[in-house]
C-alpha positions as CSV (number, residue, x, y, z in Angstrom):
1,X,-46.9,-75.3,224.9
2,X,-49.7,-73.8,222.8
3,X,-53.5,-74.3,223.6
4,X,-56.2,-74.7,221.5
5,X,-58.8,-72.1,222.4
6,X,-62.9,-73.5,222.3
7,X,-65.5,-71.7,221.5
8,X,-67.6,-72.7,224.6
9,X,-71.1,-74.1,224.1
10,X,-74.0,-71.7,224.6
11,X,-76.3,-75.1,224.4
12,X,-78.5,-73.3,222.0
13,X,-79.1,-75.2,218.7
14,X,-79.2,-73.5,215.7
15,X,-82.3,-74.0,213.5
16,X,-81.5,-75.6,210.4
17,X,-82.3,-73.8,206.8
18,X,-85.6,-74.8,205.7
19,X,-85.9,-76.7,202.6
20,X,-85.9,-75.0,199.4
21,X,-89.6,-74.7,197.8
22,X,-89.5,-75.7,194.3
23,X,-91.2,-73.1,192.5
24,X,-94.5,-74.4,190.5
25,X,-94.1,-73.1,186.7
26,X,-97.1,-71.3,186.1
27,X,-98.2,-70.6,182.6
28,X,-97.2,-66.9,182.8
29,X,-93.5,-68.5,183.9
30,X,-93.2,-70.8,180.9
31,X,-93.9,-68.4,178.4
32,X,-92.0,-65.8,179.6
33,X,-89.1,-68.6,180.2
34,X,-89.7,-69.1,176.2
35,X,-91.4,-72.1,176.1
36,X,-94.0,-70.8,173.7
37,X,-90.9,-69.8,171.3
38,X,-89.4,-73.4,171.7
39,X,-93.0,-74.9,170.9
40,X,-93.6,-72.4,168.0
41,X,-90.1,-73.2,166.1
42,X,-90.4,-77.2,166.8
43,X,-94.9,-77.5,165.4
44,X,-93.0,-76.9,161.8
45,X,-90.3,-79.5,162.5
46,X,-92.9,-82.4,163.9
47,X,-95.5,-82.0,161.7
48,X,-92.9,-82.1,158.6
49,X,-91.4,-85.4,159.9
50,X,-95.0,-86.4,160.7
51,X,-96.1,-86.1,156.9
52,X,-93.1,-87.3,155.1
53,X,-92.6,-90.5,157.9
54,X,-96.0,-91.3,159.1
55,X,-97.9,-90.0,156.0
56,X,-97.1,-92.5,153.8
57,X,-97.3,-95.6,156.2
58,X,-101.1,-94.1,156.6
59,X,-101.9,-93.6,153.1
60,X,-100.1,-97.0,152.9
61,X,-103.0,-98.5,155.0
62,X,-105.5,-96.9,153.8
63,X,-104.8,-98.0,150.4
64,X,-104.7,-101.6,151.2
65,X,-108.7,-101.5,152.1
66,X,-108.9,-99.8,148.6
67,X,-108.8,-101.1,145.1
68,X,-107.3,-98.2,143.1
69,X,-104.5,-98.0,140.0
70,X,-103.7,-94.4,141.3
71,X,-105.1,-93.1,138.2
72,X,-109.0,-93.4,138.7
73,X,-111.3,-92.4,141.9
74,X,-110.6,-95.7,144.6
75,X,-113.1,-98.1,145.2
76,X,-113.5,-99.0,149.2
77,X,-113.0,-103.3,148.8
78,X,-112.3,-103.5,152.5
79,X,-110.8,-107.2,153.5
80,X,-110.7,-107.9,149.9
81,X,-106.9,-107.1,148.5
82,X,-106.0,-109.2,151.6
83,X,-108.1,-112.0,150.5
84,X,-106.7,-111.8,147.1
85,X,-103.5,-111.9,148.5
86,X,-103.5,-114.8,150.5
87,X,-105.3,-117.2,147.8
88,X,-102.5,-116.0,145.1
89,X,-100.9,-119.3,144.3
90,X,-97.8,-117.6,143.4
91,X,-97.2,-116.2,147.1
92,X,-96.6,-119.7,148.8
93,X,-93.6,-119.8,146.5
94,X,-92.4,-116.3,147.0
95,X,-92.6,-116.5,150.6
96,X,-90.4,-120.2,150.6
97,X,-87.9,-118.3,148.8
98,X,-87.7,-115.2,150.7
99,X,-86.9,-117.5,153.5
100,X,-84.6,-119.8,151.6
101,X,-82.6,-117.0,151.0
102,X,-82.7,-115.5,154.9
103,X,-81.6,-119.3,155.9
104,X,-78.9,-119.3,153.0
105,X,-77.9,-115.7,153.9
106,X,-77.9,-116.5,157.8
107,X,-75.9,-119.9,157.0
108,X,-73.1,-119.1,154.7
109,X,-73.3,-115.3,154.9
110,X,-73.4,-114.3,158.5
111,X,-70.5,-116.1,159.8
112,X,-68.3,-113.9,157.0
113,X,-68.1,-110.6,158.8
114,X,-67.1,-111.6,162.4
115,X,-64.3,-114.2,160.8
116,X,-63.4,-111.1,158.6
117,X,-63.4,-108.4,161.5
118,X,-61.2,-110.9,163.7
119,X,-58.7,-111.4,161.1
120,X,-58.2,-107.6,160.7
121,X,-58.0,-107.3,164.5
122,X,-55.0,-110.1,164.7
123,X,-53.1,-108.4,162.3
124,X,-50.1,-106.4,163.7
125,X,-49.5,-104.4,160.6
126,X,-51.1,-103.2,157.7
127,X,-54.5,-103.4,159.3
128,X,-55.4,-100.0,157.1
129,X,-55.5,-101.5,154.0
130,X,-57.4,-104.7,154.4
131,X,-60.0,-102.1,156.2
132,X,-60.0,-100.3,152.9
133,X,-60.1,-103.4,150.6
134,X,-63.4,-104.9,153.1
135,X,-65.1,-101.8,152.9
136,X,-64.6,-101.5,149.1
137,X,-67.7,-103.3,147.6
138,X,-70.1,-101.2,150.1
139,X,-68.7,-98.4,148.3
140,X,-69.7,-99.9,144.8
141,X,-73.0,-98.6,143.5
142,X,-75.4,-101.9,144.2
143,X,-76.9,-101.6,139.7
144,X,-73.3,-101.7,139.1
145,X,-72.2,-104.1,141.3
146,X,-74.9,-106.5,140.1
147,X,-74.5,-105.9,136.5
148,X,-70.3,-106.8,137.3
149,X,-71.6,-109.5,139.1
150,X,-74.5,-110.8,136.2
151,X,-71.1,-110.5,133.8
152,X,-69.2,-113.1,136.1
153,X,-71.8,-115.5,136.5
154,X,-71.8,-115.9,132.3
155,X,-73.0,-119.5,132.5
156,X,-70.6,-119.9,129.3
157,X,-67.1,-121.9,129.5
158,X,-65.6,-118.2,128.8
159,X,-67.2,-116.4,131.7
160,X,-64.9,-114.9,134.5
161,X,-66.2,-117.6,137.5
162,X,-66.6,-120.8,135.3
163,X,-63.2,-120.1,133.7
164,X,-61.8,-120.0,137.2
165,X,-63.3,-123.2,138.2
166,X,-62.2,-125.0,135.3
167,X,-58.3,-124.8,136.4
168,X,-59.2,-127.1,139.4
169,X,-61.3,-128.9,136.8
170,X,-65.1,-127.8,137.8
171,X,-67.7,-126.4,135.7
172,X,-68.8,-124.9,133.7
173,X,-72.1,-124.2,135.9
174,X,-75.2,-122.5,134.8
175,X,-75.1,-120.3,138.1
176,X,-77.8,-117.8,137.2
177,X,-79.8,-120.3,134.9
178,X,-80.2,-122.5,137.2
179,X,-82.9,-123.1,139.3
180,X,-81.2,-124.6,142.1
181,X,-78.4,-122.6,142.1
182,X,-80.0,-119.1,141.4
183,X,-80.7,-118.5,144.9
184,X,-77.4,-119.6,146.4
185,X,-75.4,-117.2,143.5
186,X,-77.5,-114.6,144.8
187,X,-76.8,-115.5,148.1
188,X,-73.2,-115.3,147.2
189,X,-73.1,-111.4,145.5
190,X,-74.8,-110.2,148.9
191,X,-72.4,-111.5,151.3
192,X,-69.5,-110.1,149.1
193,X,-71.8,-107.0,148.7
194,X,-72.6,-106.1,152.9
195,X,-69.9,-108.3,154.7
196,X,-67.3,-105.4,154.2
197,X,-69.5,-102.8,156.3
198,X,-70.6,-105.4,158.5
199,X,-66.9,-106.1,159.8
200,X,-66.2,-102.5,160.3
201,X,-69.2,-102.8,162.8
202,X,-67.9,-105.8,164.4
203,X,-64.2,-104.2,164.0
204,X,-65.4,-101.2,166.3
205,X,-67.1,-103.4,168.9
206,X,-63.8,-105.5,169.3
207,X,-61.6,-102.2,170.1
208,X,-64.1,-101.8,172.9
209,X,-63.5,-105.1,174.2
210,X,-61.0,-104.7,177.4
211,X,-57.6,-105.5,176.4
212,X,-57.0,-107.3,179.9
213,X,-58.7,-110.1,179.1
214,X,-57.1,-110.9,176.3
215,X,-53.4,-110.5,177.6
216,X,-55.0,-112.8,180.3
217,X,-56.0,-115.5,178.1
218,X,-52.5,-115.1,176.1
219,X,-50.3,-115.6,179.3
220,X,-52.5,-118.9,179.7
221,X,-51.2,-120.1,176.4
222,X,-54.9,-119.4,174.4
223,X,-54.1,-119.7,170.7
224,X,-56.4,-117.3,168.4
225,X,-59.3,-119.8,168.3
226,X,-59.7,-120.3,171.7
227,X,-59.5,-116.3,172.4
228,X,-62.2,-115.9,169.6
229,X,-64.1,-118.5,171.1
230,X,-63.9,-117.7,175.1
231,X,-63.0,-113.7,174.6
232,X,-64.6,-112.2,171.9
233,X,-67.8,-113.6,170.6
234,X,-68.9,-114.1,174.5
235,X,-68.1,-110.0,174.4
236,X,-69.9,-109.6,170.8
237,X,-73.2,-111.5,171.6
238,X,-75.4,-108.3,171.9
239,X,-73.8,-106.7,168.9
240,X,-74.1,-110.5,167.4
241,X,-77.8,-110.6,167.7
242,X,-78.7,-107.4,166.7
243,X,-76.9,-108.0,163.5
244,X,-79.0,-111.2,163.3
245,X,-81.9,-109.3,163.4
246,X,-81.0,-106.6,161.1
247,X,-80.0,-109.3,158.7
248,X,-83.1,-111.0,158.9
249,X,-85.3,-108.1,158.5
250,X,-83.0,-107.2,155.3
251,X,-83.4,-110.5,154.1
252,X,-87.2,-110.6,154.0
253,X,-87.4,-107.4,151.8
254,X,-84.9,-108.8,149.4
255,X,-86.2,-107.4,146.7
256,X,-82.9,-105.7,143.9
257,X,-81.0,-108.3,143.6
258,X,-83.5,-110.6,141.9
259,X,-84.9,-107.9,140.1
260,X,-81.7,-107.0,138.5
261,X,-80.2,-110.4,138.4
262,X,-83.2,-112.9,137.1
263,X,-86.4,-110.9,137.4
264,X,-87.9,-113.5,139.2
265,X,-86.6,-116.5,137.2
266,X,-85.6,-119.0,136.3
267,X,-89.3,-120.7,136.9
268,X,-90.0,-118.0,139.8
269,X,-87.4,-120.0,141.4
270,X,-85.7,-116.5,142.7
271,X,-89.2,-114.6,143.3
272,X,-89.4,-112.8,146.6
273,X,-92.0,-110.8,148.5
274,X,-91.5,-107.7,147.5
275,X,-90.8,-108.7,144.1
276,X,-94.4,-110.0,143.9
277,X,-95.6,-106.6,146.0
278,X,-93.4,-104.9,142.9
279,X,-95.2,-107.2,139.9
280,X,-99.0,-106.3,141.7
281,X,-97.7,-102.3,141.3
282,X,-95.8,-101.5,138.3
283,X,-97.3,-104.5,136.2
284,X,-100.5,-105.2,136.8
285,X,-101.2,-101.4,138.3
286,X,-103.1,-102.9,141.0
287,X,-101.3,-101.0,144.3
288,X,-104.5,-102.2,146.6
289,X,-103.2,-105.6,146.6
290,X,-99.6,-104.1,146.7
291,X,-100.1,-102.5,149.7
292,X,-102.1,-105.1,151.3
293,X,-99.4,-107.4,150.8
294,X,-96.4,-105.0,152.4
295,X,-98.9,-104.6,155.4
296,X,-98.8,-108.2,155.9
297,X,-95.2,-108.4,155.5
298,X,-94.4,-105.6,157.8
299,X,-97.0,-107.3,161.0
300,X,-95.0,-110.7,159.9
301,X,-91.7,-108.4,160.5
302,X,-93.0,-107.1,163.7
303,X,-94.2,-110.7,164.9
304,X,-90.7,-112.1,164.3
305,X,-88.9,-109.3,166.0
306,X,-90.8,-109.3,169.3
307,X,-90.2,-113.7,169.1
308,X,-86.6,-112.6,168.3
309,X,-86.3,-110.6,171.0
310,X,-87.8,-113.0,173.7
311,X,-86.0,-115.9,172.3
312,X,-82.5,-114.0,172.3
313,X,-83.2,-111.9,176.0
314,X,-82.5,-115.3,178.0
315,X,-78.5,-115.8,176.1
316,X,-78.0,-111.8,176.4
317,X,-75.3,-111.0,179.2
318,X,-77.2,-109.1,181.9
């Protein structure tokens, strides 16, 4: 039988190690540690992004108090551009449209991606190519996408879309000439335009969604509706409302489209914002008023994410 020897006790405790003192970094320390190498390669880098990121948003500003055309010395107006501005009787209108389209674009646009990303997901094969055929029109230069697009909407019986429509007998419509149905065409090229890179983003966000649940809701006889409904939007809703916002803040500085499509017409019916901030620059050369006017847009942009984001915290999953 083999016994286990003991050390026997002496009954003197051993004093434990003192704590560490953490060393304080003097001045001599951090240099010789290169700090002063680290600061002396990033100055360059920060002052750089400084100029060509925060240099213009000041000049910005500083030009909205001013009435200048760029060309002679500017004239300090103070409040004055902004008071121009606001008693324009043009901007009423441009601002109604600018959020005509948002609505339009949040009503018959948003909804696209998501339906489009879950259809890709529930296909078993051949996933790859309708990937490549959704991403396809982000991939088209936007001029020449439009200028394909301003060929379609020929308000003629011959064009492309009215000779479409007229094999189910509709049409021809004036689409483009149209006052009320300018906006909703252009409402139309965008969503075609930015829905393809907006599934991808959705498409991503669903392969992180845990596969359990959805074998869970299949073995309780969930058909594809029900699972989109209970499974993966309830899983989406942060990347949901972040699109939301993104979309929104697009929206407001919608300015190419109308430009390219209907300069503004027909009857200002498809002016925006910033193709009224455009008109005060390159046409009437007055870039006070110009810049006044993107300053107001971008506090109005600020105001509405801050109520975005305390309207939306409450639904977010914690």
């Amino acid at each position: 039988m083999t016994q286990t020897l003991e050390r026997p006790s002496t009954g003197i405790s051993r004093p434990g190690r003192p704590p560490r003192r953490k060393r304080r970094l003097t001045f001599t320390g951090w240099f010789r540690s290169g700090g002063f190498v680290a600061v002396l390669f990033a100055v360059p880098i920060v002052l750089t992004f400084l100029y060509f990121s925060w240099g213009p948003v000041v000049s910005g500003l500083v030009m909205s108090f001013q009435r200048t055309n760029l060309v002679a010395a500017p004239v300090w107006v103070g409040l004055n551009n902004f008071a121009f501005v606001l008693t324009d009787p043009e901007l009423p209108q441009a601002a109604l449209n600018t959020v005509y389209y948002a609505a339009l674009g949040l009503i018959l646009g948003f909804p696209v991606p998501i339906i489009l990303a879950v259809f890709i997901n529930e296909l078993r094969r051949g996933s790859w190519a309708y990937n490549l055929l959704a991403y396809l029109p982000a991939v088209v230069p936007p001029v020449a996408g439009i200028l394909l697009w301003k060929f379609f909407y020929d308000p003629s019986s011959d064009g492309i879309f009215n000779s479409i429509l007229s094999w189910v007998g509709l049409g021809p419509f004036p689409w483009l000439n149209s006052e009320a149905m300018a906006m909703p065409s252009l409402v139309l090229y965008t969503t075609w335009a930015g829905a393809g890179a907006t599934a991808i983003i959705y498409l991503a966000a669903i392969g992180g969604i845990n596969t359990e649940l959805y074998e869970a809701a299949e073995i309780d006889g969930s058909g594809i509706w029900s699972r989109l409904w209970h499974v993966t939007l309830p899983q989406l809703r942060n990347i949901i409302f972040i699109m939301m916002l993104l979309q929104l803040i697009g929206t407001f500085q919608l300015f190419t489209e109308p430009f390219l499509f209907t300069g503004g017409g027909p009857n200002n019916a498809t002016q925006t914002v910033m193709l009224k901030i455009y008109k005060y620059a390159f046409v009437n050369g007055d870039y006070g008023s110009a810049t006044a006017l993107s300053v107001i847009l971008a506090l109005f942009l600020c105001l509405l994410s801050v109520v975005y984001y305390y309207v939306t915290r409450r639904w977010s999953p914690s």
